[in-house]
N, C-alpha and C positions, 0 to 999 in steps of 0.2 A: 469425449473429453472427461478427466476424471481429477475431481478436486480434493485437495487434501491437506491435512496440515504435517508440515516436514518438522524433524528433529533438529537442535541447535547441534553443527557439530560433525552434520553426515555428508554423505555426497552428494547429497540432493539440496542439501544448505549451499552445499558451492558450488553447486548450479546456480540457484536463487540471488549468489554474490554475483556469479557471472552475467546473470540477467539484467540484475540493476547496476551493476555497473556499465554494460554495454547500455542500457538504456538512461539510466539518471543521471550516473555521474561522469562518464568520458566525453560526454560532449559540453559538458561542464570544464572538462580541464582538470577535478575534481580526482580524488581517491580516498577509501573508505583509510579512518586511522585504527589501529588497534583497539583503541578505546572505547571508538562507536559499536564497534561489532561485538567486542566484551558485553557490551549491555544488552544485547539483544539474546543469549541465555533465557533471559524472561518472558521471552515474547510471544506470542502465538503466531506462527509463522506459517502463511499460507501459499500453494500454489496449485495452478492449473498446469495438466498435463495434458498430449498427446503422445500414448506412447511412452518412450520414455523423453520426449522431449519439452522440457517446462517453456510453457507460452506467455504465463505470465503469471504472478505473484504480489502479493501485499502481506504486510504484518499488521497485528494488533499490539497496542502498547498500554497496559491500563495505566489509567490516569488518579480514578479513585473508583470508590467500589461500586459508582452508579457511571462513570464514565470510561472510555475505551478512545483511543486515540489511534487513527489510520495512519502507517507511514510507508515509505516505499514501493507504491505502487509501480508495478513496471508490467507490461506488455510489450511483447517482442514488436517490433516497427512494424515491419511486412501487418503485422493483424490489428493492430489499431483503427477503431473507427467498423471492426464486425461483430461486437457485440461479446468479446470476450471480457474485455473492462468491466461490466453489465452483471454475467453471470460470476464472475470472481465476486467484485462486490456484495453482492446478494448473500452469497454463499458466507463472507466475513460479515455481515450484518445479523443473519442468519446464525453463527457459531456467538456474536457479541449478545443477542437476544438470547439465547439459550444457556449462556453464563452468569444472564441474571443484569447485562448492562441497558441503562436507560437514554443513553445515546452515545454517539462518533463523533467523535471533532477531530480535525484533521485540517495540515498548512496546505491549501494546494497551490499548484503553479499557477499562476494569471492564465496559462494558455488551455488549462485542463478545464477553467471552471464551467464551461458550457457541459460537458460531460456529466461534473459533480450535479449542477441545476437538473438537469433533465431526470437522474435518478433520485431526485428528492433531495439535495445540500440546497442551504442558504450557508450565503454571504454573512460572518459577521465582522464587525469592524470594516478597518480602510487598511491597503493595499500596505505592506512589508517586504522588504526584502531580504532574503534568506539562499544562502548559497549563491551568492551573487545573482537569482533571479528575483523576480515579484511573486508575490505568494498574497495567497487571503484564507483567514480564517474560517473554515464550512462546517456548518453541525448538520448533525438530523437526529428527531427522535427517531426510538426502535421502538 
């Protein structure tokens, strides 16, 4: 498997769109708007491959110059729950620590957060909702 950060813009970004929308947002009902994805230019955009098949993906979003914010995390279905969540993670924790950030915050879903705890997130605040599901507030230092 070989991880890497993609270009805003390329054919590997729209893979990374087809990813998270087959995973975040179609079963949500949901579709990205021109605007959301105009912003993401800035982003540090990551993914995991097989091949040439992207398995799954997350971005960095900086927040300020001591913080970085996770969003879009998506893994293909079939491989959720083998450890690939795990190493992507790492790998963006790993590229935020090496740019100099002092921690991650990140919305996660209510059903993710077991995942986020085991790899070192805390809970802060009380439950939100956000794209019509429950979401909670997760840091971690790096």
């Amino acid at each position: 498997m070989a991880l890497k950060i993609i270009d805003y813009g390329t054919a590997e970004y729209r893979q990374m769109l087809k990813l998270r929308d087959d995973v975040l947002r179609k079963p949500l009902g949901l579709k990205f708007t021109p605007e959301e994805l105009e912003k993401e230019k800035h982003n540090l955009l990551i993914a995991a491959y097989e091949d040439d098949q992207m398995l799954g993906c997350c971005m960095l979003v900086e927040q300020d110059p001591q913080t970085v914010r996770l969003r879009q995390m998506a893994v293909l279905n079939p491989l959720q729950g083998k450890g690939l969540g795990r190493v992507l993670m790492q790998f963006a924790e790993n590229l935020a620590r090496d740019r100099g950030y002092k921690k991650i915050v990140m919305h996660a879903r209510k059903n993710s957060l077991g995942f986020y705890e085991k790899i070192g997130y805390k809970k802060k605040g009380d439950e939100f909702v956000e794209l019509t599901i429950p979401h909670f507030i997760m840091e971690k230092a790096l």
